[in-house]
C-alpha positions as a Markdown table, in Angstrom:
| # | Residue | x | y | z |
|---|---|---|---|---|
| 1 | Unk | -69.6 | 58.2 | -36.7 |
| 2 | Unk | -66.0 | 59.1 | -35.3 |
| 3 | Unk | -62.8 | 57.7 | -35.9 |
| 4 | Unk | -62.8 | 55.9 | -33.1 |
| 5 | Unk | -66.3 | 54.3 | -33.4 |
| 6 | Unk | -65.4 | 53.5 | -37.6 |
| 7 | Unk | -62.3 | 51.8 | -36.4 |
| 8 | Unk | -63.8 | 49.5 | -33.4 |
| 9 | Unk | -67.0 | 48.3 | -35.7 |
| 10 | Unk | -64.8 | 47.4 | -38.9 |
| 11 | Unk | -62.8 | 44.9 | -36.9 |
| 12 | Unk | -59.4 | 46.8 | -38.0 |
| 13 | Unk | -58.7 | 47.1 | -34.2 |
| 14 | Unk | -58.5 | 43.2 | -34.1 |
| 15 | Unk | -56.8 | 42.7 | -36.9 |
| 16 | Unk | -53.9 | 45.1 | -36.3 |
| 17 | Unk | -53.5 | 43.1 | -33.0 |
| 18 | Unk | -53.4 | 39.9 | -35.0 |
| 19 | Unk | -50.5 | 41.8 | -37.2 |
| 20 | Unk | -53.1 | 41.1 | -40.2 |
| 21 | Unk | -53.6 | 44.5 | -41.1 |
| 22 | Unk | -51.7 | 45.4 | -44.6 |
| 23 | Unk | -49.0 | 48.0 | -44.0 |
| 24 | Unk | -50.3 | 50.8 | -45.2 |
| 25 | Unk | -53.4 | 50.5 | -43.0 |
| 26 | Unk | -51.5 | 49.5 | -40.3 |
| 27 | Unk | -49.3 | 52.9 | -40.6 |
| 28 | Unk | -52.6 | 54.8 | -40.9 |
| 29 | Unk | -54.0 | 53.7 | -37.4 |
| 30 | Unk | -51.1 | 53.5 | -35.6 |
| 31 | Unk | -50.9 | 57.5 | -36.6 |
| 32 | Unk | -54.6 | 57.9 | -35.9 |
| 33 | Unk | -53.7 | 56.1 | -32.7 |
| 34 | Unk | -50.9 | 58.2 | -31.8 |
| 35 | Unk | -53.2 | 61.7 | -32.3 |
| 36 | Unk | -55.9 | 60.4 | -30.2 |
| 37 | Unk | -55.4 | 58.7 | -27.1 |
| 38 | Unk | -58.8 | 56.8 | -26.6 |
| 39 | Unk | -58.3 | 55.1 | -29.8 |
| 40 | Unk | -54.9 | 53.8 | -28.3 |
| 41 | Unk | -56.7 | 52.9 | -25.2 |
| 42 | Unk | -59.0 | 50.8 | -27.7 |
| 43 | Unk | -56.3 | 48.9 | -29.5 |
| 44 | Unk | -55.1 | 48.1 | -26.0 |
| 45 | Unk | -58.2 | 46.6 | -24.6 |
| 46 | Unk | -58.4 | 44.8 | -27.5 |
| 47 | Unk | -54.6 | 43.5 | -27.0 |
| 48 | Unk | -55.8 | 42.7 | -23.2 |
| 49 | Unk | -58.7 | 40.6 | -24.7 |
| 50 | Unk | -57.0 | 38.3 | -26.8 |
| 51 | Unk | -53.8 | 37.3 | -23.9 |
| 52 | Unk | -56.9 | 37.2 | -21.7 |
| 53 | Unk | -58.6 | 34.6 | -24.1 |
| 54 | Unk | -55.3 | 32.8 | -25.0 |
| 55 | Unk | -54.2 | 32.5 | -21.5 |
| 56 | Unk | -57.6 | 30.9 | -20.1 |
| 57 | Unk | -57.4 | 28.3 | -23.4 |
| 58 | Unk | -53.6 | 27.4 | -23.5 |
| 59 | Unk | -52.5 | 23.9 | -23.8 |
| 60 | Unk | -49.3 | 22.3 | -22.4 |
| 61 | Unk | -47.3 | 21.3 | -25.2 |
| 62 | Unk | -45.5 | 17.3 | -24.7 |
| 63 | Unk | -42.6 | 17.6 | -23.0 |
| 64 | Unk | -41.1 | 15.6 | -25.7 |
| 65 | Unk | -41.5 | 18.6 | -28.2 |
| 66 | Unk | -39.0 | 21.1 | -27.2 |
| 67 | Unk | -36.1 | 19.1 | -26.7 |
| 68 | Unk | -36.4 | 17.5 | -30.2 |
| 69 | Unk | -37.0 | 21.3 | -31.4 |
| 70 | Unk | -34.0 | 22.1 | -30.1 |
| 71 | Unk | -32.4 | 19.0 | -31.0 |
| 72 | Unk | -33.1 | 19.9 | -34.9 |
| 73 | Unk | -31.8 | 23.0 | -34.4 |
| 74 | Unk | -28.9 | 22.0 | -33.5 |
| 75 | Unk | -28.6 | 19.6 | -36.3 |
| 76 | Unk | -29.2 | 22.2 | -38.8 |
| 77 | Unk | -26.8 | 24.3 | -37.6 |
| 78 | Unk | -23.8 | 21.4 | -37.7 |
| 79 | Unk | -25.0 | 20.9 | -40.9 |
| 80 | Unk | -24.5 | 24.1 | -42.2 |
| 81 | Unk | -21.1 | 23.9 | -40.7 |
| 82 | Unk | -20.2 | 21.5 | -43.2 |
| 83 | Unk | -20.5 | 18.3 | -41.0 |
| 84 | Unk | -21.4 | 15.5 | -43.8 |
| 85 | Unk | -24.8 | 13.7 | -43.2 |
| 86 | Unk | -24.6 | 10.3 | -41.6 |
| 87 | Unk | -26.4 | 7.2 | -42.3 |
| 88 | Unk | -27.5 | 5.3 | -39.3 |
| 89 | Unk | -28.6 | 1.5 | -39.1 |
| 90 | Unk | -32.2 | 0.6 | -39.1 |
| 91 | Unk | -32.4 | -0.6 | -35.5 |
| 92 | Unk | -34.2 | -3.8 | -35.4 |
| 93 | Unk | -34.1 | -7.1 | -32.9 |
| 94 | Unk | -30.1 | -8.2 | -34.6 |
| 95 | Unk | -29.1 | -4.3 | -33.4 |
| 96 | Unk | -26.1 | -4.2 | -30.9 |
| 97 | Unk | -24.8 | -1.1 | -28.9 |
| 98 | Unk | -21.4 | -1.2 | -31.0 |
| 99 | Unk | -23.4 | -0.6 | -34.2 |
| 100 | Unk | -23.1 | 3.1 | -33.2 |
| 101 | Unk | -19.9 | 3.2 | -31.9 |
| 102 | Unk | -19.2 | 6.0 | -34.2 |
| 103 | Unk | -21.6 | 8.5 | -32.5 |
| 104 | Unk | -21.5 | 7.6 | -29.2 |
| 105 | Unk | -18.0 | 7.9 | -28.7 |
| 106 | Unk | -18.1 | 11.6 | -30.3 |
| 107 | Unk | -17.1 | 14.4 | -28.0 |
| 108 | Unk | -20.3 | 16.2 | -29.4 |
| 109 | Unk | -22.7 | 13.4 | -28.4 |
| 110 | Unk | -22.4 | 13.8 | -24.8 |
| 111 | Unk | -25.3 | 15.0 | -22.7 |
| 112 | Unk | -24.6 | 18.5 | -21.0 |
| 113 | Unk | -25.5 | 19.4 | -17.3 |
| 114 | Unk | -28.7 | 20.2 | -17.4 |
| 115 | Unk | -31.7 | 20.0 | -15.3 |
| 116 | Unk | -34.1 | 19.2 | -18.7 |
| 117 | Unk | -35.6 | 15.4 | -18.0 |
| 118 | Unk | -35.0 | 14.9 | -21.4 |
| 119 | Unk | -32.1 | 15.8 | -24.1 |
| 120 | Unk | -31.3 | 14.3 | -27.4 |
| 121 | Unk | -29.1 | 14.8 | -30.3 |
| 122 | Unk | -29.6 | 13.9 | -33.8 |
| 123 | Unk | -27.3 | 11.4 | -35.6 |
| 124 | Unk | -29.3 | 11.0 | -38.9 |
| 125 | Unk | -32.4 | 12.5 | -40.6 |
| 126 | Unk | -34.2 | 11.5 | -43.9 |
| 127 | Unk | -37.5 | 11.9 | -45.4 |
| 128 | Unk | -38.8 | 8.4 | -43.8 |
| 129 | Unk | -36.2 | 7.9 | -40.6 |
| 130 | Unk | -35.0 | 9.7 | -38.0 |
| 131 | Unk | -32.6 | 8.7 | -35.6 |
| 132 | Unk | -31.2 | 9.9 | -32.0 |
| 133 | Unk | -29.4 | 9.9 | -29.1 |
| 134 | Unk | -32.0 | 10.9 | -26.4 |
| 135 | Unk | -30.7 | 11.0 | -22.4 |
| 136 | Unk | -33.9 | 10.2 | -20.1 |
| 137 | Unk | -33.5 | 11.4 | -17.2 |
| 138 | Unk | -36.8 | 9.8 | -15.0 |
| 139 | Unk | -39.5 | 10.1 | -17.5 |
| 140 | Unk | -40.6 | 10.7 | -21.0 |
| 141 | Unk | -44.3 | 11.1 | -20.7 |
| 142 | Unk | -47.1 | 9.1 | -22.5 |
| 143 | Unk | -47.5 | 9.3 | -26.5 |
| 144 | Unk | -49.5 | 7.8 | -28.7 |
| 145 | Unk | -47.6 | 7.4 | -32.6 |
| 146 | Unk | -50.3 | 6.9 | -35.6 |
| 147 | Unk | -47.4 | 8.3 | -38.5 |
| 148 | Unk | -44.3 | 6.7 | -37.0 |
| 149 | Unk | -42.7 | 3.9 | -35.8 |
| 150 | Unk | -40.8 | 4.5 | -32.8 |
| 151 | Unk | -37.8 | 1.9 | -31.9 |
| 152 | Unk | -35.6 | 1.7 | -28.7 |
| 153 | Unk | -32.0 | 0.6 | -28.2 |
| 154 | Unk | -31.2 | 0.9 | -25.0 |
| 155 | Unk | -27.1 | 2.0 | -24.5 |
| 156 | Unk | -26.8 | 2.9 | -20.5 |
| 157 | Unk | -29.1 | 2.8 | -17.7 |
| 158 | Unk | -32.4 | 0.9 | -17.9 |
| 159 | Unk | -36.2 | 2.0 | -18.0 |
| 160 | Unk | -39.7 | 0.4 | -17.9 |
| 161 | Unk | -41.4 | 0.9 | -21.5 |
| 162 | Unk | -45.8 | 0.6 | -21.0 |
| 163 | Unk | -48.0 | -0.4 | -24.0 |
| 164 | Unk | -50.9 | -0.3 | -23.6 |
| 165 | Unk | -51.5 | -2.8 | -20.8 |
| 166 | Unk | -47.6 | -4.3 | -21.6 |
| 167 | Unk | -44.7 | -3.6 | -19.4 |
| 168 | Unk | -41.4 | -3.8 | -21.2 |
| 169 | Unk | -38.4 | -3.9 | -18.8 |
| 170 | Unk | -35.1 | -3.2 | -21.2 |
| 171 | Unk | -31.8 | -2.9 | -20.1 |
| 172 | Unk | -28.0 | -2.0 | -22.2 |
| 173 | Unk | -28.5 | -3.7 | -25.3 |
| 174 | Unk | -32.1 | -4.5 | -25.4 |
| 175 | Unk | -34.3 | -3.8 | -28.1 |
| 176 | Unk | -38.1 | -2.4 | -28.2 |
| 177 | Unk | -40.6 | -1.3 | -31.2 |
| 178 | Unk | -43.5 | 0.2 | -30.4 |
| 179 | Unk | -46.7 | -0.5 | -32.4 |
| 180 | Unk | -48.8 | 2.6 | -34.1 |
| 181 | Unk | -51.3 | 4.0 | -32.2 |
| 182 | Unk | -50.7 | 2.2 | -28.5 |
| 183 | Unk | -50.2 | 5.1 | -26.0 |
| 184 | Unk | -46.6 | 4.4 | -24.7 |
| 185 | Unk | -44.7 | 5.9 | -21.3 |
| 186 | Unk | -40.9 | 5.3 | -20.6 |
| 187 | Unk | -40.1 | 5.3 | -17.1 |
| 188 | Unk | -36.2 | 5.4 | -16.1 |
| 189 | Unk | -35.2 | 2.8 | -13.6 |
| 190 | Unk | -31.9 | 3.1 | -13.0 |
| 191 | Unk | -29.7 | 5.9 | -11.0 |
| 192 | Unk | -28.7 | 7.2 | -13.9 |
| 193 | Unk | -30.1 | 8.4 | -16.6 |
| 194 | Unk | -31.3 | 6.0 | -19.5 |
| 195 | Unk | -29.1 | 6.9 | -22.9 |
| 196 | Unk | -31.3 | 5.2 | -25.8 |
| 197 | Unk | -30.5 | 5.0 | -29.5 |
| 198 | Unk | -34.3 | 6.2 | -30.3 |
| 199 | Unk | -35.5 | 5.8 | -34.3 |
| 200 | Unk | -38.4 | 7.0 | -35.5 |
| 201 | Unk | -39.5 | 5.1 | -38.9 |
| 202 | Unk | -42.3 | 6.7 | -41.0 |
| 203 | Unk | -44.9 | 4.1 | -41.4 |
């Protein structure tokens, strides 16, 4: 058996791909790989397989995740920049716009020019609540929540909440909680965007 054909049928090829191999086998075929050129062509097949196989199965993440991604981000970093961690209000039906005066009128709480549909900035994170600023832009797409509660105070603009076969229509200083595990979709109905104090309450 050669080199080639002891490296193909023991799988290493695969799992030096998948960055699985331990180092010092890893070193050892990459050398191997180096000296003989087929065995480089090998691992490279086997590189094409796998992006082949992960391109025909990829799946769309929500749109909702990345701008929440970077929205943590960018709470962590201000955090580690010594900013003091704030305690937000439970929103509930009694909630009014001024009980966040605080944020709003911060120079960092602004939305920037962007073309994202959706942006948001972090105001207050614990174990059990997180809460937001989040600019909607047209739409946030649907969800369905079976962990979280999620609650709406609307600040500027105005939007269409669905659940489930409900249509919510909330304007500045409306209020909206949306019930686990009802698929929801937030539809903006005003020219501009719809700024929302958004909480989401572990259940």
């Amino acid at each position: 058996m050669t080199d080639i054909e002891h490296y193909i049928q023991s799988g290493m090829l695969e799992e030096y791909v998948l960055g699985l191999l331990p180092p010092t086998e890893m070193a050892a075929l990459e050398a191997a790989a180096a000296a003989q050129p087929p065995l480089r062509a090998a691992i490279d097949e086997v590189a094409a397989q796998f992006e082949n196989f992960a391109k025909a199965n990829e799946v769309q993440p929500n749109p909702t995740v990345k701008p929440f991604l970077m929205a943590t981000i960018d709470y962590m970093k201000r955090m580690a920049h010594g900013e003091a961690p704030s305690f937000p209000p439970l929103l509930s039906e009694t909630s009014e716009i001024n009980d966040f005066a605080g944020w709003l009128k911060r120079a960092d709480m602004q939305a920037p020019a962007t073309d994202e549909d959706l942006f948001a900035r972090i105001i207050g994170h614990n174990a059990s609540v997180l809460t937001a600023i989040v600019w909607i832009k047209t739409m946030a797409p649907q969800e369905v929540h079976d962990d979280t509660y999620e609650k709406f105070l609307v600040v500027e603009g105005s939007c269409t909440i669905a659940i489930g076969q409900l249509t919510h229509h909330l304007e500045p200083g409306d209020f909206l909680s949306i019930p686990l595990h009802l698929p929801h979709v937030v539809t903006v109905t005003s020219a501009c965007a719809c700024k929302v104090i958004l909480q989401r309450v572990a259940a």
